[in-house]
Structures are given as structure tokens and as C-alpha cells.
C-alpha positions as CSV (number, residue, x, y, z in Angstrom):
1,X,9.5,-78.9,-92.6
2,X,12.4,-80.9,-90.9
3,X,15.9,-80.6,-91.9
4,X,16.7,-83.6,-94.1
5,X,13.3,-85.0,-94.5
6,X,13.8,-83.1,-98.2
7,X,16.5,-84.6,-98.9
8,X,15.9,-87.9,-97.7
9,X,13.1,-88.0,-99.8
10,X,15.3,-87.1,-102.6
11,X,17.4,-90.0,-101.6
12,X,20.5,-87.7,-100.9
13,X,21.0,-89.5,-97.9
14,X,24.6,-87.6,-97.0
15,X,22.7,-84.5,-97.4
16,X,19.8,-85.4,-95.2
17,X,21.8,-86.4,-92.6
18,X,24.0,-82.8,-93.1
19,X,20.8,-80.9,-93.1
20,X,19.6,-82.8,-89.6
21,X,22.4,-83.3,-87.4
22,X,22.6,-79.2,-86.4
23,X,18.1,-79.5,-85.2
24,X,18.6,-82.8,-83.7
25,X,21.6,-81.5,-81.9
26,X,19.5,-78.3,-80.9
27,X,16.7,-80.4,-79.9
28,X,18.9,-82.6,-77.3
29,X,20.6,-80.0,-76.2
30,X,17.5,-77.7,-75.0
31,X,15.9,-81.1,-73.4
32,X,18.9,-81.5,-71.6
33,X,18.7,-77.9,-70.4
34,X,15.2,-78.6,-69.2
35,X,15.8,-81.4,-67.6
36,X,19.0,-81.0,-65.3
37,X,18.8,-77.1,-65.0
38,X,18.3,-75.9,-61.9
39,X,17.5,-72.7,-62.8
40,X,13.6,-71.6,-63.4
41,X,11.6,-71.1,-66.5
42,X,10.8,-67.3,-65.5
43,X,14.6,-66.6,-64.1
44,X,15.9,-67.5,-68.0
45,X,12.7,-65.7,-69.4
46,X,14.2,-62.5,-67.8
47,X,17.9,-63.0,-68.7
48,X,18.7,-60.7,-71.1
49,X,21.6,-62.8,-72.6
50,X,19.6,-65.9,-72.5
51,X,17.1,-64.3,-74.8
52,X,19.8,-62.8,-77.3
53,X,20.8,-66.1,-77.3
54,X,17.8,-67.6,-78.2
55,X,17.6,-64.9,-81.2
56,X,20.9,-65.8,-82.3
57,X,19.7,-69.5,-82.1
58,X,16.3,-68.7,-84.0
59,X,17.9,-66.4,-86.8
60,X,20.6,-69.4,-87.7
61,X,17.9,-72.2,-87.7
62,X,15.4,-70.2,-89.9
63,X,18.5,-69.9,-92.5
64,X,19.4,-73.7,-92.4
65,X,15.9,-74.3,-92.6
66,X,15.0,-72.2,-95.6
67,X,18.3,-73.7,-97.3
68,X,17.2,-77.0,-96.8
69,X,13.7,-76.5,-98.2
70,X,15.0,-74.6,-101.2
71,X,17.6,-77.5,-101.9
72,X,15.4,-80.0,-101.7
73,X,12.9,-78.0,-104.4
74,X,15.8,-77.5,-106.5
75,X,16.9,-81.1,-106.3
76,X,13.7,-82.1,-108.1
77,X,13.4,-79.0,-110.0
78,X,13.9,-75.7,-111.5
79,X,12.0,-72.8,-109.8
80,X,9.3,-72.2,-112.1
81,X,6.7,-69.7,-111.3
82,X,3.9,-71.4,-113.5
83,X,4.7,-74.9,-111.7
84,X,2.7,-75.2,-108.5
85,X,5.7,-77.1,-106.6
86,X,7.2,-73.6,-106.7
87,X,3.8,-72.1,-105.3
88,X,4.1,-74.7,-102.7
89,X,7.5,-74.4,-101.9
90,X,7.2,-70.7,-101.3
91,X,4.5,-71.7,-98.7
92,X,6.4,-74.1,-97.0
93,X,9.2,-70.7,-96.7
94,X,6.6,-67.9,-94.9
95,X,5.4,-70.9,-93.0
96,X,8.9,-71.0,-91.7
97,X,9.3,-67.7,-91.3
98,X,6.4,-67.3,-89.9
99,X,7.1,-70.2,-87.0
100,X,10.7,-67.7,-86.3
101,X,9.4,-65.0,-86.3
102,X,7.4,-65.2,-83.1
103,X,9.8,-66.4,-80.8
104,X,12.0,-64.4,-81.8
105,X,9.9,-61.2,-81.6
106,X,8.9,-62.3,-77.8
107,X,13.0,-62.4,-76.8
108,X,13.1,-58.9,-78.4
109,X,10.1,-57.7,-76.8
110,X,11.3,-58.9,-73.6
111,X,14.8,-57.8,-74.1
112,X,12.9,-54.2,-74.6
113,X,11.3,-54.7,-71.5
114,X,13.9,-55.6,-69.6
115,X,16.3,-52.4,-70.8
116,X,13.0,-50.1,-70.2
117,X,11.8,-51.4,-66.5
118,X,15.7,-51.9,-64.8
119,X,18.1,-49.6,-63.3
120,X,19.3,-49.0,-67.1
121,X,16.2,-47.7,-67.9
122,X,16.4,-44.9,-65.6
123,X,13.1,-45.0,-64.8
124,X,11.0,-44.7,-67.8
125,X,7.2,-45.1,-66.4
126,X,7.9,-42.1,-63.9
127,X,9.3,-40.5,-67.0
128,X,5.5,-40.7,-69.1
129,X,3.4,-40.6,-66.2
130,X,4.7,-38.1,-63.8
131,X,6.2,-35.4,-66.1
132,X,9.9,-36.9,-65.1
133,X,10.0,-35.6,-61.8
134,X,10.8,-38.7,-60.2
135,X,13.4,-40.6,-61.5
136,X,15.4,-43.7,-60.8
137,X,18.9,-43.2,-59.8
138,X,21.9,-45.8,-58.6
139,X,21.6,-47.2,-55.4
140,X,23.2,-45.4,-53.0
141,X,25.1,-48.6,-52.2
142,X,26.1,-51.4,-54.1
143,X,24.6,-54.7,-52.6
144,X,27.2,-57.5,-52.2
145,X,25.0,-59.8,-52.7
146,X,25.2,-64.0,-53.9
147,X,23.3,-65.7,-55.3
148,X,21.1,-67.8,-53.2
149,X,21.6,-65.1,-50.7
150,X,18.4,-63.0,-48.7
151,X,17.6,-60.1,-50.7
152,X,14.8,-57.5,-49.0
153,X,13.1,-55.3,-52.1
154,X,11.2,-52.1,-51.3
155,X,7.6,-52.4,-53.2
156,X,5.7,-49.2,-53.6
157,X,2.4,-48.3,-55.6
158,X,1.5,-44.9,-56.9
159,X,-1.4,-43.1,-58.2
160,X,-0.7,-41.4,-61.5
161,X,-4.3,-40.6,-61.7
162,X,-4.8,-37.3,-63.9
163,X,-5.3,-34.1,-61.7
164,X,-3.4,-35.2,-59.1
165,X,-0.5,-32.5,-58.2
166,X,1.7,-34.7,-55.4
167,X,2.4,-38.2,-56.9
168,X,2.4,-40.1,-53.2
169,X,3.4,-43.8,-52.0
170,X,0.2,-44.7,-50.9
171,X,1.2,-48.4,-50.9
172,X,4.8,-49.3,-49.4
173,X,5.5,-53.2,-48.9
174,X,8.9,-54.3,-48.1
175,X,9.3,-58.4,-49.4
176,X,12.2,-59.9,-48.0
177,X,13.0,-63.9,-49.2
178,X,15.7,-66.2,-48.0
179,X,16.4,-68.8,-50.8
180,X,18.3,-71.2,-48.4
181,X,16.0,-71.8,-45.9
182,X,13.0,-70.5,-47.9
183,X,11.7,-68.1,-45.5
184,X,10.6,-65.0,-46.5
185,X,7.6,-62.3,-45.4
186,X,5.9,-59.2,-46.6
187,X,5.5,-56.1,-44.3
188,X,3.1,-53.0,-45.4
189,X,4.5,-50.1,-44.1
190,X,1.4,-47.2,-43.5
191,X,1.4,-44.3,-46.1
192,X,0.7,-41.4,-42.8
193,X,3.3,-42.7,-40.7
194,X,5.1,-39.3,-38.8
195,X,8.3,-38.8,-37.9
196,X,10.2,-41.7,-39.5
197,X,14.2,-41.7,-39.2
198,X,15.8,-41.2,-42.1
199,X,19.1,-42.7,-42.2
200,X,21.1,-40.0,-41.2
201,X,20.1,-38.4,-38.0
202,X,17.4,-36.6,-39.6
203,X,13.6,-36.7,-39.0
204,X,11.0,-36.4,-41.7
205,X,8.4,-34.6,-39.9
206,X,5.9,-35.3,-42.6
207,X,3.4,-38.1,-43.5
208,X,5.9,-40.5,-45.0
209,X,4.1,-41.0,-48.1
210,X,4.8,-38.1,-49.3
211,X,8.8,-38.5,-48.7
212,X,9.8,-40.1,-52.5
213,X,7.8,-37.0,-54.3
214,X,9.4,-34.3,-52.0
215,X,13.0,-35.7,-52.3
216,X,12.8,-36.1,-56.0
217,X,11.6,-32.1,-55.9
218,X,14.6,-30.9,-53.3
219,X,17.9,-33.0,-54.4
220,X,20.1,-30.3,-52.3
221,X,18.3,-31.8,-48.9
222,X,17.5,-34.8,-49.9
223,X,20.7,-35.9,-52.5
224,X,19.7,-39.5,-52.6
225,X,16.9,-38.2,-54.6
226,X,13.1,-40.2,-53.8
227,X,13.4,-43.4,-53.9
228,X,17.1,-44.1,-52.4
229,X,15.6,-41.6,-49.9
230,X,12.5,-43.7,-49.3
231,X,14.8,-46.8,-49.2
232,X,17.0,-45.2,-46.7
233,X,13.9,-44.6,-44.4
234,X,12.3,-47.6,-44.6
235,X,15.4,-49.5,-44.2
236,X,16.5,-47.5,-41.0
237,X,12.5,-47.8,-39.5
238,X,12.9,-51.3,-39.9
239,X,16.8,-51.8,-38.8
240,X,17.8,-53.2,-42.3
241,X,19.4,-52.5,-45.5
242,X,16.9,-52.6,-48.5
243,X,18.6,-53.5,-51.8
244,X,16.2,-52.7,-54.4
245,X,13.2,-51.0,-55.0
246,X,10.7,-51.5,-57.4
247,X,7.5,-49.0,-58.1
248,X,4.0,-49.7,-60.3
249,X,1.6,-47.6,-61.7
250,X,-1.7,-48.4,-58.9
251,X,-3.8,-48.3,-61.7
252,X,-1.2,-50.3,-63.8
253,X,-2.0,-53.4,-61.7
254,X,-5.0,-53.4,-63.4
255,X,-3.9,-54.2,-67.0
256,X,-1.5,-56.9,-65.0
257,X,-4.2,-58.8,-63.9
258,X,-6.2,-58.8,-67.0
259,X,-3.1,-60.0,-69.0
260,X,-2.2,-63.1,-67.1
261,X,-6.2,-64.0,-66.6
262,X,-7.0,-62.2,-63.4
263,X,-6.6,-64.3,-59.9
264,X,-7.7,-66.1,-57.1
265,X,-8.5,-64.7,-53.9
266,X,-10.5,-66.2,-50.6
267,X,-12.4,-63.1,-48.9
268,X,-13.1,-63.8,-45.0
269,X,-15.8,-61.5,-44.6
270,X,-18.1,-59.1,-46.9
271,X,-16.3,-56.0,-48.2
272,X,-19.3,-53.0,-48.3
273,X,-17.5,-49.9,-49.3
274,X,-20.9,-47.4,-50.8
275,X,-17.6,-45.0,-50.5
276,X,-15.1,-46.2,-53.1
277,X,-14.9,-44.6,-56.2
278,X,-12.6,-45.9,-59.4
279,X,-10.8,-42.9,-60.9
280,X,-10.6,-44.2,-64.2
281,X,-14.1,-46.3,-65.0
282,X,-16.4,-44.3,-62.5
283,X,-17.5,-46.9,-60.7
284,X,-19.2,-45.9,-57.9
285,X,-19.4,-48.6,-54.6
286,X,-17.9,-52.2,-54.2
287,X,-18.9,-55.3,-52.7
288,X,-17.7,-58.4,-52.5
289,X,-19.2,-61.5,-50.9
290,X,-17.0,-64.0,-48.5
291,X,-15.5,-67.1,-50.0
292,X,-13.0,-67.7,-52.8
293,X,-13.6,-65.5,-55.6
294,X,-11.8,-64.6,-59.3
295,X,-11.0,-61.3,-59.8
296,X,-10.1,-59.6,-63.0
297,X,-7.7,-56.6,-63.6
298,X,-11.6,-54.3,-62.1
299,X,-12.1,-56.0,-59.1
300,X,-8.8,-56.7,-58.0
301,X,-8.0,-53.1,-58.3
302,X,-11.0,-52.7,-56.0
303,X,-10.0,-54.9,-53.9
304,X,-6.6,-53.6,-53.1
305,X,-7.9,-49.5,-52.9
306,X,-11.2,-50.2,-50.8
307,X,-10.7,-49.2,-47.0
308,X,-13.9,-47.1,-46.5
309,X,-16.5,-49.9,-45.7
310,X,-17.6,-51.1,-42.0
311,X,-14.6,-52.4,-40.1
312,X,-12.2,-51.6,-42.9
313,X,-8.9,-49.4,-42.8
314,X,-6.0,-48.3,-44.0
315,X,-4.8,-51.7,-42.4
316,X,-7.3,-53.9,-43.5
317,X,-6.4,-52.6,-47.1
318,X,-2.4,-53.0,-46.9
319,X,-3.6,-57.2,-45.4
320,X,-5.5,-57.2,-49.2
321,X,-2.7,-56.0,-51.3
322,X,-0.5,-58.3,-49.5
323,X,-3.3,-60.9,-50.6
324,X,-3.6,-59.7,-53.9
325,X,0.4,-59.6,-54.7
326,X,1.0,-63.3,-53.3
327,X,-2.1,-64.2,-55.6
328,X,-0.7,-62.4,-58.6
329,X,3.3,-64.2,-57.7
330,X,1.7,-67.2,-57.4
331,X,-0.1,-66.9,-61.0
332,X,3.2,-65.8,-62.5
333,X,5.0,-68.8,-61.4
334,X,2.6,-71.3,-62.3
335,X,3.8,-72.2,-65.7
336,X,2.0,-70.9,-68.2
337,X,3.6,-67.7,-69.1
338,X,4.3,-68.2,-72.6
339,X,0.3,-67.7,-73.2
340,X,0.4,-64.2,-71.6
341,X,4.0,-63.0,-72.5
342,X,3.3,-60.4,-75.1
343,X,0.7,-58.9,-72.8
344,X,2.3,-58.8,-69.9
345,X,5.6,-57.9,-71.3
346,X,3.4,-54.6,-72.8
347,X,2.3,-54.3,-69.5
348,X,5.0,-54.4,-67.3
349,X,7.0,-51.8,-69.3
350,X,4.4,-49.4,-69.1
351,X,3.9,-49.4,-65.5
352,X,6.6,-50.7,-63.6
353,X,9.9,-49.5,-62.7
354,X,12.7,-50.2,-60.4
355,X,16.9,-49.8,-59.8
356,X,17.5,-53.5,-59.9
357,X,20.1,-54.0,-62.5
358,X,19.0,-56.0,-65.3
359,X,21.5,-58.6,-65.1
360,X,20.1,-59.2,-61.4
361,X,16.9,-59.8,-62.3
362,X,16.8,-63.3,-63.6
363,X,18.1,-64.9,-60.1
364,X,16.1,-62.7,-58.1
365,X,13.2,-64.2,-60.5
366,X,14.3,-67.9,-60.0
367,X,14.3,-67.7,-56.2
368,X,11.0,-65.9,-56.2
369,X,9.6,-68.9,-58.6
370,X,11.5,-71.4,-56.5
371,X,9.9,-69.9,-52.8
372,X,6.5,-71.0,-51.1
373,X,4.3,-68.2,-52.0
374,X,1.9,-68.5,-50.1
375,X,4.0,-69.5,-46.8
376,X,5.5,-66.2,-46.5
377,X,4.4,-64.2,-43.7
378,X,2.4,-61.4,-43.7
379,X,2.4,-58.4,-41.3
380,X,1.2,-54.9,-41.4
381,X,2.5,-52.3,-39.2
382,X,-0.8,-51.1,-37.4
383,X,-1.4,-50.6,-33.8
384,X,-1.4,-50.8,-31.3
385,X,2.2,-52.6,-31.4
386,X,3.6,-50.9,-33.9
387,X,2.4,-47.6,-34.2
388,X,0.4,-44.8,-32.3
389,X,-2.5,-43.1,-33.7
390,X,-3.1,-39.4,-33.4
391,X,-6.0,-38.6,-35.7
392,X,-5.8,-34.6,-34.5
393,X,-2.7,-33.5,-35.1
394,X,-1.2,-30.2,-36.8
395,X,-0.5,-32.4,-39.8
396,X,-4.5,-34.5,-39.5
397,X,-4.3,-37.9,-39.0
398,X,-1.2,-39.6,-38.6
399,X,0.3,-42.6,-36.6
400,X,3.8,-42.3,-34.6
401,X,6.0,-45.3,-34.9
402,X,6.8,-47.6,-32.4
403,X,10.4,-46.9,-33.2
404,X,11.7,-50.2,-30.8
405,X,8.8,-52.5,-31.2
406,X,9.2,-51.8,-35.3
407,X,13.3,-52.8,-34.8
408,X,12.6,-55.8,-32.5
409,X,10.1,-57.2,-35.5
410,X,12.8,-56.1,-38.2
411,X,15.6,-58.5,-35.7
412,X,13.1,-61.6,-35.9
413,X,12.0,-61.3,-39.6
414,X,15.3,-60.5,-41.4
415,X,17.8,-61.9,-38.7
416,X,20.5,-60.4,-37.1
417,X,22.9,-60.7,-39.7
418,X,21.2,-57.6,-41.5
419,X,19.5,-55.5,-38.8
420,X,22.5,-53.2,-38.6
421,X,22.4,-50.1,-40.8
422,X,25.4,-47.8,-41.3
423,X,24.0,-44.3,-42.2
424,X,24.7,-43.4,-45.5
425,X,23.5,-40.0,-45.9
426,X,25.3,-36.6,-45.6
């Protein structure tokens, strides 16, 4: 099965060491890469020209291979398909191509992935879920950014749950991380906030959940289109510039979970919500006891949508999903990805989507593997510092932001250096 070991047995001793040079050469070469590389496991998982690479690499080796083994039959004797040394020989090939076969169709799966999810894939998961009227567009700016330099991402979750006519940003969450000094945080943004800034002297007088959905339908006001829109807001509320922005499929983070093995999650106090109801099982209630608990792809979709039981909210919801995504971050980068790579791989295609460039992606990966997880700091906008609530308005309930307290916060947890925000729209 090794290069050589054929021939050596055949006492062609030039030959063996031709046929084993090449693998052991490999072999030293990828160690060394493991060894001194300061780059992560999931930042060159998630480099496209890593993995054509690694094709490349797979393809030639399975041809020197096959050569050798065939050689070394041949040496002995003629191909005969009566002789079981032929039989066996044979074997020894779909073996081989067997063993190729499946790294190589993980690097193409994840180049696929890759090409769907990123800017270059324009969106695809809107595309299938949402009848393509939201779709990802080119920043609106080009970030000039280094590596090893902060980089602030807009995370939003929607519900593509059939019947639903308005598909709205129920979960927004901007994660900021600062490679250097390793200091990042994670702050939900409320779904009814009213009468957010948009970037440009404007005012969306509506329940900023709904401001991604009504751009994408009304480009002449809104030409950014949803989700540069969104950024635009978000990033002005806040006093920063967001780079990127990524969306999933709620009910996507589901099949997540499930593929990597669900998580780990410590529950302070009892959740009772009689109230909650899961659109696509039925299930009707959900409880869940204090203490540290592991939840699968169910439970931790429960977990993150539940805000009707006692003492629960809107903000006691966003702290969850903040719970819930550090959990899941912290589960990616523990190692043991290539277990749950085709799954998650299937996964992430089909729900995720975002207008990071794909050649971007593998640092942005490597400094999220590389950062304390579970150190960042976590902060929901919720009052009474950062918002007002006015639960009988003309538009229901909806909360009024604390436009300075919201800019001093945005000063302490991004720094100075990117609180200012030239207005880009028209």
C-alpha cells in the first residue's frame, strides 16, 4: 500500500526508493506545516486554494500510487484474470481509490460550499427559501482591512417558516473580535427598535426588523438594498462601521447543531414557556431545568426562540442566543471537525449566507479559532440604559433607542479608532 514497499519486496531497490521519495517527501512536508504553522486547522479548512490544493495533491498521489502497485504486480507477473494475484491486486487498486476518494470529495464539497455561502454566491439560501427577494449584494464599501486587524460582522437570524409573507430579522447580533489583544464582544440589537438612524440623515420610522425585507422590496429608496441597508443602520446606531454580514435560516440552526453533536449550555434558572410552539415539529411548551445541560439541534432551537415563560423577554432570549452561538463557536473550534465535515458542510450551504468574500474567510476563521470564546463579552441592548419602551404606540410595542447611551457603549467596546461613521447613502 506504500510506495516502494512493492518494489522492495521485488528487490528493485532503485525503484523502491523512486516510488518512495515523492510520499515521504509529502509526509514531512505536511508535519512540518502542522507543526510551525501558525495558521488554524479551520482557517485552511475554509481556504478555497488550500483545498484545490489538497485535490491536486490527492489526484497525483492516487496515480503514483496505482503505478506503483501495478508495477510491482507486473514485476512478478503477467495480469492474468484466472490468477488470484490479479484478483488481489485489483483490490489493493479500489482500496486506493477508495482511501482518495474521500478526501478529495470533502475539499470539493467544501470548495462548493464555500462558492455557494460567500459574497460570490450572491446569496443562494435567500434565493431557495425566500423566493429571491432578498439578495446579497457588494458591500457598499470595501473594508481595508489586515490581517490580524478588528473586524465587527453583522449576524442576523430569519424565519423562513412556510406562510409567512414578511421574512423579518428577528435575531440581529453584531460580533466584533480584536485578534491582537484578543478582545472581542457580542451585542444583540432588539428586533422592535423605532426610529433607528440610517446612515444618511434618514429615519426608519418602523420596527427595525422589518428594515432588510422592505429595502430588498423598494431598491429606488433604499439602493443599498437589505442587508447593506441593515448594515448601514446598525453600524450608524452603534457609531461603527460593520464589514460583513452574515444571515442563517432560524430553523437552519437546527440541522447545525445536530451535525456537529449538539452543545453544551449551563441554564441559571428554569425556563417554563406553556407558550412556545415549534413551527416545524409541533411541539407544543418547553422547559428546561437549571444546571448544565446538552442540547441537540430541538432544544437548542428552543432554547434560543422561547421568550414567553415567567420572567422571560425579548431580552432574556437575545442573552440565550448569545449563549447558544459562543456554545456552538466553541464546538467548531475544538478539533474535531473532520468527523462532522460532510454534514455540516451540507448544512451550512443550505442555510447560511453572507457578503464576506470567500478569499476572506479563512483568516476571519483563524482569528475566531484563535480568540477566547467564552471571554467575549456579552451585552444586549435592553432598558432602561439603552432603550425606552413604549408598548402603546401607533406602531404596538416598540422601544426608542437611547441614541447617546447606545454611542457611548459603541466608543468603549470597538474603540475609538472605529466609532466614526462617514454616511454613505444618497
Amino acid at each position: 500500500m506504500f510506495p516502494g514497499a512493492g518494489q522492495a519486496y521485488n528487490r528493485q531497490w532503485a525503484l523502491a526508493s523512486l516510488f518512495a521519495l515523492p510520499v515521504v517527501l509529502v509526509v514531512l512536508l505536511v508535519l512540518l506545516v502542522a507543526t510551525q504553522s501558525s495558521s488554524s486547522t479551520l482557517g485552511r479548512l475554509l481556504d478555497s486554494s488550500v483545498l484545490v490544493a489538497l485535490v491536486v495533491l490527492d489526484l497525483a498521489l492516487l496515480g503514483w500510487r496505482v503505478v506503483a502497485i501495478l508495477q510491482a504486480h507486473h514485476a512478478r507477473a503477467d495480469f492474468d484474470q484466472r490468477s488470484w494475484a490479479t484478483w488481489l491486486t485489483a483490490g489493493l487498486v479500489v482500496v486506493t481509490l477508495a482511501m482518495h476518494a474521500v478526501p478529495a470529495w470533502y475539499a470539493t464539497k467544501a470548495i462548493d460550499t464555500l462558492g455557494s455561502v460567500a459574497l460570490e454566491g450572491g446569496g443562494g439560501m435567500f434565493d431557495d427559501r425566500a423566493g429571491g427577494d432578498v439578495a446579497i449584494s457588494t458591500p457598499s464599501f470595501e473594508p481595508d482591512l489586515g490581517l490580524g486587524e478588528r473586524v465587527n460582522v453583522l449576524l442576523v437570524g430569519i424565519d423562513f417558516a412556510q406562510g409567512r409573507s414578511q421574512h423579518l430579522t428577528d435575531t440581529m447580533l453584531v460580533a466584533t473580535l480584536d485578534p491582537d489583544s484578543g478582545e472581542g464582544a457580542l451585542v444583540s440589537v432588539p428586533r422592535d427598535l423605532y426610529g433607528v438612524p440610517l446612515g444618511d440623515g434618514r429615519v426608519y420610522n418602523a420596527k427595525l426588523n422589518s428594515l432588510m425585507s422592505n429595502a430588498d422590496d423598494d431598491r429606488e429608496t433604499y439602493p443599498l438594498g437589505g442587508p447593506g441597508t441593515l448594515k448601514e443602520a446598525i453600524g450608524e446606531l452603534l457609531g461603527i462601521r460593520i464589514h460583513y454580514f452574515a444571515a442563517i435560516d432560524i430553523d437552519g440552526m437546527r440541522q447545525v447543531v445536530d451535525t456537529i453533536g449538539g452543545v453544551e449550555v449551563y441554564v441559571d434558572r428554569a425556563i417554563d414557556d406553556p407558550q412556545y410552539s415549534d413551527t416545524l415539529t409541533g411541539r407544543r411548551g418547553f422547559y428546561l431545568s437549571p444546571g448544565r445541560h446538552h442540547l441537540d439541534g430541538e432544544t437548542a432551537l428552543a432554547f434560543a426562540r422561547s421568550r414567553l415563560g415567567a420572567g422571560d423577554s425579548d431580552f432574556t432570549r437575545a442573552e440565550r442566543q448569545q449563549v447558544l452561538l459562543t456554545a456552538i463557536a466553541e464546538k467548531l473550534t475544538a478539533g474535531n471537525l473532520l468527523i462532522t465535515l460532510p454534514g455540516l458542510l451540507d448544512a451550512v450551504r443550505d442555510n447560511v449566507a453572507t457578503d464576506i468574500p470567500s478569499g476572506r474567510i479563512p483568516a476571519i476563521a483563524s482569528e475566531v479559532q484563535d480568540a477566547d470564546i467564552g471571554g467575549l463579552e456579552q451585552i444586549v441592548l435592553a432598558p432602561p440604559d439603552y432603550v425606552t419602551v413604549d408598548p402603546n404606540s401607533a406602531a404596538g410595542y416598540v422601544l426608542y433607542p437611547n441614541l447617546e447611551a447606545i454611542l457611548d457603549l459603541g466608543n468603549r467596546i470597538f474603540g475609538a479608532s472605529t466609532a466614526t461613521v462617514e454616511p454613505s447613502g444618497p
